[in-house]
N, C-alpha and C positions, 0 to 999 in steps of 0.2 A: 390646727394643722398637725398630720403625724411627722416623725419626724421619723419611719421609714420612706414616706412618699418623698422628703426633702431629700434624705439620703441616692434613693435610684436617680429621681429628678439630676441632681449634681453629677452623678455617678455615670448616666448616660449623656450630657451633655459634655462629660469633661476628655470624649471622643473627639477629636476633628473634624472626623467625618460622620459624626449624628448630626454635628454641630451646624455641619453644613448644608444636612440634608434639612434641618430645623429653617435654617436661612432661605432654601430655595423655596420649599413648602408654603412660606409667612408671606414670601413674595406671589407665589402660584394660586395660591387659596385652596386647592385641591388636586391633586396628582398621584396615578398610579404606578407601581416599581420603574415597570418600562418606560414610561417617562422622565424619571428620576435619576434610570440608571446612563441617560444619553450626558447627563450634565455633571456625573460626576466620572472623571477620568479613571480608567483601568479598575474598576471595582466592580466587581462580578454580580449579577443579578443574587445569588444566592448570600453572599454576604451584604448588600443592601438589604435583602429580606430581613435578616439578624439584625441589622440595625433598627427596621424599620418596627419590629417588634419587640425591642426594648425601649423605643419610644413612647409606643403605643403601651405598653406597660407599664409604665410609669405614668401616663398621661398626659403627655407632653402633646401626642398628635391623638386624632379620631378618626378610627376608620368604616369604612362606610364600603359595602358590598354594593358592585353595579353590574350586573351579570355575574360573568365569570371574572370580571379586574375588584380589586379593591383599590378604593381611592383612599388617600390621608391626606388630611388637615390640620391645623393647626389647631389645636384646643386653648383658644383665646385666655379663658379664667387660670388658666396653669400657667399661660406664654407670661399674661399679664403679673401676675405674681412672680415666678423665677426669673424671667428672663425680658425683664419692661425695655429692655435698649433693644432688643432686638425684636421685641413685640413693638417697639415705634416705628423702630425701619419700617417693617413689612406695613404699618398703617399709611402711611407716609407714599409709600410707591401705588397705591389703591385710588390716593388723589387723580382725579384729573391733571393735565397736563395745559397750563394756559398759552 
């Protein structure tokens, strides 16, 4: 493991609000800005964008072109490694419901 990628990894998470869009993502499985941007109060599409590309930077999320949206997701192997309590949550809500 490098320890520039641990380095961004921490560095972008230790945001609030990466932190948070990392939480809605894990629960969502895939979502693009404009979807993203309705769940997070007063933060402008353009600065979600910035965030959403130093995730993606780091490797935290994956993103995937579908026309003209991209979508991101959670890149499981990086969730699982950095971030295992909140890569449980988001496994955890994916259950069924008995």
């Amino acid at each position: 493991m490098e320890i520039d990628q641990i380095v961004k990894v921490y560095k972008a998470l230790g945001d609030s609000t990466r932190y948070k869009v990392v939480q809605i993502i894990g629960e969502e499985n895939s979502l693009c800005p404009a979807q993203l941007e309705g769940r997070l109060d007063g933060i402008p599409l353009s600065t979600l964008s910035h965030h959403l590309k130093q995730l993606s930077d780091c490797g935290i999320l994956n993103s995937e072109k579908r026309g003209t949206y991209i979508f991101y997701s959670l890149n499981e192997a990086v969730a699982k490694k950095f971030i295992p309590d909140l890569y449980d949550i988001s496994i955890k809500t994916d259950t069924p419901k008995s």
